[in-house]
C-alpha positions as CSV (number, residue, x, y, z in Angstrom):
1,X,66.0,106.3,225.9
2,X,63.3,105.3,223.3
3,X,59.9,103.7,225.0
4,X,60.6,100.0,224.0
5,X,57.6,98.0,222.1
6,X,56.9,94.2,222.8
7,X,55.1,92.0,220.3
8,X,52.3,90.3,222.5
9,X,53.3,86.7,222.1
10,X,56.4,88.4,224.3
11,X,54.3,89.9,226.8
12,X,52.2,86.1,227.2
13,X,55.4,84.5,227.8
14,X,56.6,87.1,230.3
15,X,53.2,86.7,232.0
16,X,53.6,83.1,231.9
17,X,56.7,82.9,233.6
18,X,55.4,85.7,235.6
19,X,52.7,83.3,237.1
20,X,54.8,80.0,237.1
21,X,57.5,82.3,239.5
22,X,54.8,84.0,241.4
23,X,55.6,87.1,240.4
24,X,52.3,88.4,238.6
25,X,51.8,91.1,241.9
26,X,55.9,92.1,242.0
27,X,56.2,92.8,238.2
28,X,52.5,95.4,239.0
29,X,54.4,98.6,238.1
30,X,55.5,96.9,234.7
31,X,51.7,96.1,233.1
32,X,50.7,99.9,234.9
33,X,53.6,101.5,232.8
34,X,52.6,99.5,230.1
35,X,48.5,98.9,229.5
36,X,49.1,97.9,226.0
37,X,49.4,95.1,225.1
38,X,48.9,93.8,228.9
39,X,45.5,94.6,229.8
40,X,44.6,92.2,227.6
41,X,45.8,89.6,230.1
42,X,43.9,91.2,232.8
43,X,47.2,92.0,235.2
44,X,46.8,96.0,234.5
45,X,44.5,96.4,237.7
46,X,47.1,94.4,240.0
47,X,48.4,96.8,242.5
48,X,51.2,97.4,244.9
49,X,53.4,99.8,246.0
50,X,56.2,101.3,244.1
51,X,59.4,101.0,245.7
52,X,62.5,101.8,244.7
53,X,64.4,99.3,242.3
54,X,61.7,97.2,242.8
55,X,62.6,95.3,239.9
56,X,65.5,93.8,241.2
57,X,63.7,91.2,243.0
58,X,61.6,89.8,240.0
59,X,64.8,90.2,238.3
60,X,66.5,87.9,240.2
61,X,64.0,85.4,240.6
62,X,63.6,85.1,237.0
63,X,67.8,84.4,236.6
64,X,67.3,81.7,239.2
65,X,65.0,79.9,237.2
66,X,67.3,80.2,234.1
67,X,68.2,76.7,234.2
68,X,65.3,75.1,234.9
69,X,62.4,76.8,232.7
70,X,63.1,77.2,229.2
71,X,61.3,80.4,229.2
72,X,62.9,82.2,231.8
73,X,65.7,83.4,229.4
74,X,63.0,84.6,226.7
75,X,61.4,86.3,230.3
76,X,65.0,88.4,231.3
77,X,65.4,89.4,227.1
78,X,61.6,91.0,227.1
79,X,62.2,92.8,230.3
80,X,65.3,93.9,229.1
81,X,63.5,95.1,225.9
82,X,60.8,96.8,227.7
83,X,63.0,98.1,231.1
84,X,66.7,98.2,230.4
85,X,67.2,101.3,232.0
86,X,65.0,100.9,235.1
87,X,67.2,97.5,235.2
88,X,70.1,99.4,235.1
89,X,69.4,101.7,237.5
90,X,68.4,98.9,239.7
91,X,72.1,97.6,239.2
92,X,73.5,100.8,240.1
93,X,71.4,101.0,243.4
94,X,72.0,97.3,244.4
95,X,75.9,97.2,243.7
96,X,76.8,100.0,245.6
97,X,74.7,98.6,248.5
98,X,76.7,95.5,248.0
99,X,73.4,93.1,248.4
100,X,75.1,90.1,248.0
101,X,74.5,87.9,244.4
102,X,74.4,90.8,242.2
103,X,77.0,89.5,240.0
104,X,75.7,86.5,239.1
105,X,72.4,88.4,238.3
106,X,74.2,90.4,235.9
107,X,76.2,87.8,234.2
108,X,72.8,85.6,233.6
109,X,71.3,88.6,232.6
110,X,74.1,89.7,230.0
111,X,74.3,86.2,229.1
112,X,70.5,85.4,228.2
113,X,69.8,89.4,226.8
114,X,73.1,89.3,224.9
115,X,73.5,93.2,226.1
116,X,77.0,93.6,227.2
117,X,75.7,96.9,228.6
118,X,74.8,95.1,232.1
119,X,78.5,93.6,232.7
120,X,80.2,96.9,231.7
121,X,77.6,98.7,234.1
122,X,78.3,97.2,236.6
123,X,81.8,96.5,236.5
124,X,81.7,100.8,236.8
125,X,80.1,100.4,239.8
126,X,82.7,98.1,240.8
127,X,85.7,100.3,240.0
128,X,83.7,103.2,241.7
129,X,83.9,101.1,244.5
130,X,87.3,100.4,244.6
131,X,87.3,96.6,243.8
132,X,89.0,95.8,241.0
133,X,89.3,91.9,241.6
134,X,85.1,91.8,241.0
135,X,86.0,94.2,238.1
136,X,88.4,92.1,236.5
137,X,86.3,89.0,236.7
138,X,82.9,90.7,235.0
139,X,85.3,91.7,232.3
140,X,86.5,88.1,231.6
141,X,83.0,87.4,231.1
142,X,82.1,90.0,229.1
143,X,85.6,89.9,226.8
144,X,85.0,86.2,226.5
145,X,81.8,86.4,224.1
146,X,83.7,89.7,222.6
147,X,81.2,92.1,224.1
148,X,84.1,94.3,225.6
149,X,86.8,96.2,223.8
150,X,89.2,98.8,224.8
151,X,89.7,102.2,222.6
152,X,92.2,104.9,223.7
153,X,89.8,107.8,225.1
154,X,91.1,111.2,223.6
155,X,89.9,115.0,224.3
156,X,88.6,117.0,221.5
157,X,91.5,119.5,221.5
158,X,93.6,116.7,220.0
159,X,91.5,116.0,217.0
160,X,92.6,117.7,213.9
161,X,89.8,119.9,212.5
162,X,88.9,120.5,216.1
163,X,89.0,124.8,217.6
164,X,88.2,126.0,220.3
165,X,85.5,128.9,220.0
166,X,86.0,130.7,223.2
167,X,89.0,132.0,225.7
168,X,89.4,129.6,228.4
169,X,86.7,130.3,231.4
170,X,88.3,131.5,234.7
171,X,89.2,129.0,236.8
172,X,86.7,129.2,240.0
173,X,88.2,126.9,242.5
174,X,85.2,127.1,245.0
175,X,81.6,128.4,245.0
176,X,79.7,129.4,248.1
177,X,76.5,128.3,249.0
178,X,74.5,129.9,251.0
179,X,72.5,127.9,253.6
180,X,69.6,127.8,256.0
181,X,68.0,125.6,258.3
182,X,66.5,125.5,261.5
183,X,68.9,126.9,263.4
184,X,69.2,129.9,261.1
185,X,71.5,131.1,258.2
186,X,74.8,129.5,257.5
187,X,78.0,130.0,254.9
188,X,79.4,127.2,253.0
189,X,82.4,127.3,250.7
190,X,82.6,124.0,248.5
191,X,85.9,123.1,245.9
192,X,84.7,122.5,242.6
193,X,87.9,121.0,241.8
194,X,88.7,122.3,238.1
195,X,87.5,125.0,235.7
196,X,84.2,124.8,233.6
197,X,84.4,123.0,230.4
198,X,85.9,125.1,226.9
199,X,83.3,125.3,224.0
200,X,85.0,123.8,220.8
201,X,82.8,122.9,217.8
202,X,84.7,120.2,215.7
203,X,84.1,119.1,211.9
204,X,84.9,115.0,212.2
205,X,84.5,112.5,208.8
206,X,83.4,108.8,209.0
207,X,82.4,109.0,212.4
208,X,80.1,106.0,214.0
209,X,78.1,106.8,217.6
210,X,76.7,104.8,220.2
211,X,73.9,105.2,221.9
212,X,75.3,106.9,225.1
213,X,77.2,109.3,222.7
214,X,80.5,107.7,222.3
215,X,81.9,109.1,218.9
216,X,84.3,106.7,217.1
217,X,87.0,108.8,215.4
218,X,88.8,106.5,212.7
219,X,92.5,106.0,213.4
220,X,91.8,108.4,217.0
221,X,89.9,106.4,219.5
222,X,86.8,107.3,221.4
223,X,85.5,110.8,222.1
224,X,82.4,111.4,224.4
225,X,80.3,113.9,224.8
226,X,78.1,115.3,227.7
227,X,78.1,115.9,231.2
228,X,81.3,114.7,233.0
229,X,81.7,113.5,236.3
230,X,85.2,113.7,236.4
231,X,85.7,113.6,240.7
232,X,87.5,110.4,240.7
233,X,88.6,109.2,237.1
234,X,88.4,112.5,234.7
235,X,86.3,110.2,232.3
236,X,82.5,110.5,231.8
237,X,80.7,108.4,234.3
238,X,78.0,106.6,232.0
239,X,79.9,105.9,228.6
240,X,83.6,104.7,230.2
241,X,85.1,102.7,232.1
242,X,88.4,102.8,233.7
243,X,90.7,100.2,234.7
244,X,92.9,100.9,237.4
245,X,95.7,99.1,235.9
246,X,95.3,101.1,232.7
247,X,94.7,104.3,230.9
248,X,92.0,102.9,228.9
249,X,88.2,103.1,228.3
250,X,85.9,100.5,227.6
251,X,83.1,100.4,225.8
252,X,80.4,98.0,223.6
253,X,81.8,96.9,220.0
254,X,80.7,97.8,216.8
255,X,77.6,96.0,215.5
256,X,78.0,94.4,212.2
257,X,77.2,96.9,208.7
258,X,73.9,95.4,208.1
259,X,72.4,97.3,211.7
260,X,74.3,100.7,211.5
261,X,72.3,103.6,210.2
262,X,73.8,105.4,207.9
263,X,73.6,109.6,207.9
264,X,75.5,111.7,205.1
265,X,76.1,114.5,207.1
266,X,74.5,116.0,210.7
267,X,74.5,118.0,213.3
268,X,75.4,117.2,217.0
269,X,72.6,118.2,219.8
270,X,72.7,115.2,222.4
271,X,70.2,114.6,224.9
272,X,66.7,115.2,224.6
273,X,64.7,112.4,227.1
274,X,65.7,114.2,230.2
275,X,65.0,117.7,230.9
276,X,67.6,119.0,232.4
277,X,70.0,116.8,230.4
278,X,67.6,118.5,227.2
279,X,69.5,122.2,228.3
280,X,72.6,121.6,229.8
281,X,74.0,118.9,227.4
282,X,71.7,119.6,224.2
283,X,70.7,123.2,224.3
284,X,73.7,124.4,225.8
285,X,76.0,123.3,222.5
286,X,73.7,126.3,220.8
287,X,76.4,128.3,222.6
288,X,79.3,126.9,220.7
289,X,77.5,126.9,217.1
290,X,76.8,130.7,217.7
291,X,80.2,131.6,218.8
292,X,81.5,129.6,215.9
293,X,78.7,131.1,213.3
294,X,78.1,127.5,212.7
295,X,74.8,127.0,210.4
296,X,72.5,124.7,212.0
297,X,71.8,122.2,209.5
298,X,69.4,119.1,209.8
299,X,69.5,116.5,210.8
300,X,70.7,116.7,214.3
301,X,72.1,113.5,216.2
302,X,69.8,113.4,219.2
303,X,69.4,110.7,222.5
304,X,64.7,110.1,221.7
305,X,62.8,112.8,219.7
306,X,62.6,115.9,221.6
307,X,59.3,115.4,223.7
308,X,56.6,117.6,222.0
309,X,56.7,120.5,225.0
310,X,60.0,121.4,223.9
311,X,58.7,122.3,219.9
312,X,57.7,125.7,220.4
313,X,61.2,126.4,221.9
314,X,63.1,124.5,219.8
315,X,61.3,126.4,216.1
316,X,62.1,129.5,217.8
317,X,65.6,128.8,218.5
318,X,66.3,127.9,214.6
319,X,65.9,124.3,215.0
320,X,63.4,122.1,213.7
321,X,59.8,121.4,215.0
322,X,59.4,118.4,213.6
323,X,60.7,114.9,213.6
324,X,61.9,114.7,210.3
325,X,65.2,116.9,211.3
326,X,65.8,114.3,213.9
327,X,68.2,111.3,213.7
328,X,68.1,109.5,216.9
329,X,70.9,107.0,218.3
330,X,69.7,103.6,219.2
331,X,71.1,100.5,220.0
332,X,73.3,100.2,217.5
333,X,74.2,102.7,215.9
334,X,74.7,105.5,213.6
335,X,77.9,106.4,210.7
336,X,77.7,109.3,209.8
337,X,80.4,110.9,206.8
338,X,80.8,114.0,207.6
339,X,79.4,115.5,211.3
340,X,79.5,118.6,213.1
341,X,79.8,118.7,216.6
342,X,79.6,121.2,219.4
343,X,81.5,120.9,222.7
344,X,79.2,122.7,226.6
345,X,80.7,124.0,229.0
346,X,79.2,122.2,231.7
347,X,81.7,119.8,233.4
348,X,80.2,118.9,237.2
349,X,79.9,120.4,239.5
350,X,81.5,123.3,237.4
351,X,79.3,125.6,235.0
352,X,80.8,127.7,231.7
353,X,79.4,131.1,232.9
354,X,79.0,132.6,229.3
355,X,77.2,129.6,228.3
356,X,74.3,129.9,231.2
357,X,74.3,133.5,230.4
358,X,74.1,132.7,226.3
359,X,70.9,130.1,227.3
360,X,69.5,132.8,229.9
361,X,68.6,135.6,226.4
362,X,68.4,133.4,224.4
363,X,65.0,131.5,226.0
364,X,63.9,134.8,227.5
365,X,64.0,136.2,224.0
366,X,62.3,133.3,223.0
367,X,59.7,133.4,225.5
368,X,59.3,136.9,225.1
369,X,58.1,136.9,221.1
370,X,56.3,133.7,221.3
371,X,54.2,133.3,224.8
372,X,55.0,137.2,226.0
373,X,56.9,138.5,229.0
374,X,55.4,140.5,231.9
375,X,57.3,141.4,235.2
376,X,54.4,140.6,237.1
377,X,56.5,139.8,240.5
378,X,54.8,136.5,241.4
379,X,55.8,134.0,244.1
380,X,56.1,130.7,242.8
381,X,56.2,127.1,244.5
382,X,57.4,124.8,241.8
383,X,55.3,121.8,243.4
384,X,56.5,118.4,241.7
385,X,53.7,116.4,240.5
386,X,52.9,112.6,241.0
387,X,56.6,111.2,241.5
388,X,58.4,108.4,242.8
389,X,61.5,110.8,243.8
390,X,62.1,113.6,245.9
391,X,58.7,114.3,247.4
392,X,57.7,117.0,249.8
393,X,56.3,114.2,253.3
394,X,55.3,117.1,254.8
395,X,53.8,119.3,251.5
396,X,50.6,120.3,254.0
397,X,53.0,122.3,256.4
398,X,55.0,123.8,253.4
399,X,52.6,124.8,251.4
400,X,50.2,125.9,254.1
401,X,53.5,128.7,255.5
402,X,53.8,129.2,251.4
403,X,50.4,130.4,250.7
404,X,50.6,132.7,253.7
405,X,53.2,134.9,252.1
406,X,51.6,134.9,248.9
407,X,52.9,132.1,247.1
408,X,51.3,129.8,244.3
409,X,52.1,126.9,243.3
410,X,52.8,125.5,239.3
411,X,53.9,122.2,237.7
412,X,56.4,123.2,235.1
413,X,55.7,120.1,233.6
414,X,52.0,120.8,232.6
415,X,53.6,123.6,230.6
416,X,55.4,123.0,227.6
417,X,58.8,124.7,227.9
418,X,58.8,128.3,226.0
419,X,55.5,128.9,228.5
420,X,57.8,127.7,231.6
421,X,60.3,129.8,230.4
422,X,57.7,132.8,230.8
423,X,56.2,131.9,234.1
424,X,60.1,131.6,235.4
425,X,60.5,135.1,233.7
426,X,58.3,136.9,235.2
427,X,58.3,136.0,238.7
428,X,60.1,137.8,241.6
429,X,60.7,134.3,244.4
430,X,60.8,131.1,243.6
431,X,60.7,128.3,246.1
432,X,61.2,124.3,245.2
433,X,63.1,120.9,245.8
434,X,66.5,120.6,243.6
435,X,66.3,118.5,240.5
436,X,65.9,119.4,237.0
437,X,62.5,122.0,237.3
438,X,65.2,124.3,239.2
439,X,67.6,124.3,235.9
440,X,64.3,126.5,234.4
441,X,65.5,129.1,236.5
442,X,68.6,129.6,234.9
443,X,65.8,132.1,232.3
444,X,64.9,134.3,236.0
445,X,65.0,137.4,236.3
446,X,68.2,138.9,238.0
447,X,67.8,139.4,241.0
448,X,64.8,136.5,242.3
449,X,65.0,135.5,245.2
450,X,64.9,131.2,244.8
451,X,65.2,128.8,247.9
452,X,66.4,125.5,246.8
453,X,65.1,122.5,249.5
454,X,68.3,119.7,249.4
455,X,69.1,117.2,251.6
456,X,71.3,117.8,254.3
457,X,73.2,115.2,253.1
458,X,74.3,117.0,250.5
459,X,77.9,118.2,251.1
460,X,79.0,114.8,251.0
461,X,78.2,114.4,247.5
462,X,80.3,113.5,244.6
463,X,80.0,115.1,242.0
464,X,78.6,118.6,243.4
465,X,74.8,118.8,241.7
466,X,73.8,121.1,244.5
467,X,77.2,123.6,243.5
468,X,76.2,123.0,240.2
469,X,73.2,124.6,240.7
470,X,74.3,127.2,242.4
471,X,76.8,127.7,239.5
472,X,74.3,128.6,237.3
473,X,72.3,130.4,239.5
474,X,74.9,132.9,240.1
475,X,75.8,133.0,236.7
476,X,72.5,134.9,236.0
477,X,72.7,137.0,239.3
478,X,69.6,135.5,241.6
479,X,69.7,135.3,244.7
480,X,69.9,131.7,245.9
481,X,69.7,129.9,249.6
482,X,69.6,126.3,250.0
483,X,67.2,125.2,252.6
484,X,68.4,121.7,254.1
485,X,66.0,119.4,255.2
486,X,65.9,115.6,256.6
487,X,66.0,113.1,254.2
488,X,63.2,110.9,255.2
489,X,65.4,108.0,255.4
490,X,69.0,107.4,256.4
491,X,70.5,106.0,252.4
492,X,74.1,105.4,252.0
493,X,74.9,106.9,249.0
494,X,74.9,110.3,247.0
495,X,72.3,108.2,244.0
496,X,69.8,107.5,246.5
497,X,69.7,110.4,248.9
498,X,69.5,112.7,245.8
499,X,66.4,111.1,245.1
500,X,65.4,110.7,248.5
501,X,62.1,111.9,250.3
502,X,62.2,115.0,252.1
503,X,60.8,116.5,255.6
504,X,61.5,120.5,255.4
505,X,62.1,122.5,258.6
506,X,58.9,124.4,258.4
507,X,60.9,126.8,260.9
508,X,63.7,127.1,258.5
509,X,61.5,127.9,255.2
510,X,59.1,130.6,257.6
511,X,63.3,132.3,258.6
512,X,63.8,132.4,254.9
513,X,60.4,133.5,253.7
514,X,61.2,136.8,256.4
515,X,58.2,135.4,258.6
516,X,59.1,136.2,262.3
517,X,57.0,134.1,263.6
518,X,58.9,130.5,262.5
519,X,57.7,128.3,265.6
């Protein structure tokens, strides 16, 4: 999502409530992300530690106060502005640890912002959690100000000028995943529960998209695009949601003429803002338009401009460096008259084969012309960088046994992404915590070695990111291990221990480094 802009008569009021609420300290990691316009107020050099969804608690003190200050709403619709996904996020996190009061949060929240995206957001979560009485209420708020409407969800094989450009991919009913910790090498054998997904490229007229990529399909219903997480519903976790007493999918309204951009014709790519979102639900439809021999023609429907690290890649892949072939999807919303769409194959936690192995010579190729290619057998620790999630508590221990077998360590996000490509390329063992710098390593060279730190929490997750990995790991022959370590807290919940903190068995990475000496 786009990086939101507040005028600063917006930011004064939010500081003034701020102050009036005592909240000047807890709202700290908003005027950090944000010095402009707020150091001019003088809160940029408040500090405090980031924790997670700590803007829940401002949050709710602010909707507290709704009645009683007359800025407080104003306050909730510039944080929204500024935050809407950290606040949703926050929602997520909250409702499914059931911290009681989180509904009427929401509904003040939807109610003063006017964003509809909060009550169907959580009213998800709700469903996910199995409590459709909660679910039903939240929608009788949101239906009642008409910010709600149902649309039949339909799959691309039923639109008309929809084909499929490649043979069904072989149903793989399990994957194994090889394991080590620190009492030494283990097996396991995890369900995937269907096949990968079937490239299609469609041709669709007057079509209008939201901003999570639902595609309106006059007289159809609702198509969506992207990764699925299909375990309990079979409908795409952030654009629907399900009622149980239904077969329907809900979703935000139209807007009104006057704020729908219009495009006469593009191309589909999807998302851009998050890397591994960038290749698996954006590069990855490259697949489909070269099975298809679809020309690539400008402008493509993206989630944010694609970040500049991605340019190089992206020219040398036949798309366009520059913003100008860009139309991105905001708010509300985009009509375009005539659009070309591709379908991926990835459908969690189950990977299209062909389609890793399409991305996998496609970037090396890339790589190879533009930042050069040479086998040079390095080890590589890809260390993660300054980051709220998924950090190494003991990173002294590991990288101390990491350098003594020869390893260094890289951000790949200091590199833009045709140089990561080449620095994946040409080493021989790779080594890091699982997340979206080990999708890189789908451009490896067959036959790396790659140990992937997870949770040991992670076989209770659904849907299967760690298989999903493993997917595409094997799609491109390495050879893979996943190295379990403690999370460094006990969270309920497959969002938070994904993100959690990690403490690796030191003994366990020294077994699969082939150091004897693992005490």
């Amino acid at each position: 999502m786009a990086t939101r802009v507040a005028n600063i008569d917006d930011v004064r009021l939010l500081h003034r409530v701020a102050e009036r609420c005592g909240l000047v300290e807890a709202l700290a990691p908003l005027w950090v992300r944000f010095p402009e316009p707020f150091a001019s107020l003088g809160a940029a050099q408040v500090g405090t530690k980031m924790v997670r969804f700590w803007i829940w608690a401002p949050l709710s003190r602010i909707a507290e106060k709704v009645d009683t200050d007359p800025e407080a709403g104003a306050a909730l619709a510039v944080l929204d502005q500024l935050l809407r996904q950290v606040i949703l996020d926050a929602i997520a996190g909250i409702a499914l640890n059931q911290v009681p009061g989180v509904d009427t949060v929401v509904e003040t929240l939807a109610t003063a912002t006017g964003a509809g995206a909060y009550v169907i957001h959580l009213a998800h979560i709700r469903v996910a959690q199995q409590r459709p009485a909660e679910v039903d209420r939240l929608l009788q708020h949101g239906l009642s100000r008409g910010l709600i409407e149902a649309s039949a969800f339909v799959r691309p094989d039923s639109l008309a000028d929809s084909r499929y450009v490649a043979p069904a991919p072989e149903h793989r009913s399990a994957i194994t995943v090889p394991t080590i910790d620190a009492d030494g090498h283990h097996s396991v054998d995890r369900p995937l529960g269907h096949s990968p997904g079937r490239p299609y490229v469609a041709a669709l007229d007057r079509v209008v998209l939201e901003e999570q990529f639902l595609l309106h399909v006059p007289g159809v219903g609702v198509l969506s695009e992207g990764v699925s997480y299909r375990w309990r519903y079979g409908l795409s976790q952030r654009s629907f949601l399900l009622r149980p007493s239904r077969n329907e999918a809900l979703h935000t309204p139209l807007a009104g003429d006057d704020q729908i951009t219009r495009v006469p014709s593009a191309t589909f790519f999807g998302k851009t803002a998050v890397h591994g979102h960038f290749i698996i639900e954006g590069l990855e439809r490259l697949h489909a338009y070269a099975l298809a021999g679809q020309a690539l023609d400008p402008p493509f429907l993206v989630q944010d401009l694609p970040r500049s690290g991605y340019r190089r890649l992206l020219a040398a892949l036949g798309l366009p460096a520059n913003d100008e072939g860009y139309a991105v999807i905001r708010s509300n919303r985009v009509a375009v008259e005539h659009l070309v769409i591709g379908g991926i194959g990835t459908s969690l936690p189950a990977v299209n084969p062909d389609s890793i192995r399409f991305l996998h010579e496609r970037g090396r190729h890339a790589a190879g012309r533009v930042a050069g290619i040479q086998r040079s057998g390095t080890k590589l620790y890809l260390a993660r960088g300054p980051s709220m999630r998924r950090r190494i508590v003991n990173e002294d221990a590991v990288r101390g046994a990491l350098e003594a077998r020869g390893y260094r360590a890289v951000q790949l996000e200091t590199l833009d992404l045709i140089d990561q490509i080449a620095v994946i390329a040409e080493a021989s063992e790779i080594v890091g915590v699982h997340g979206s710098a080990l999708i890189n390593l789908i451009w490896a060279t067959p036959g790396t070695r790659v140990g992937v730190m997870v949770p040991s929490t992670w076989r209770d997750w659904r849907p299967g990111h760690v298989e999903m990995l493993f997917g595409q790991f094997q799609s491109v022959d390495l050879e893979a291990t996943a190295i379990e370590c403690a999370p460094a807290r006990d969270e309920r919940g497959a969002f938070h221990q994904f993100n959690e903190d990690l403490e690796v068995p030191v003994a366990a990475l020294k077994r699969w480094l082939g150091d004897p000496r693992t005490d």
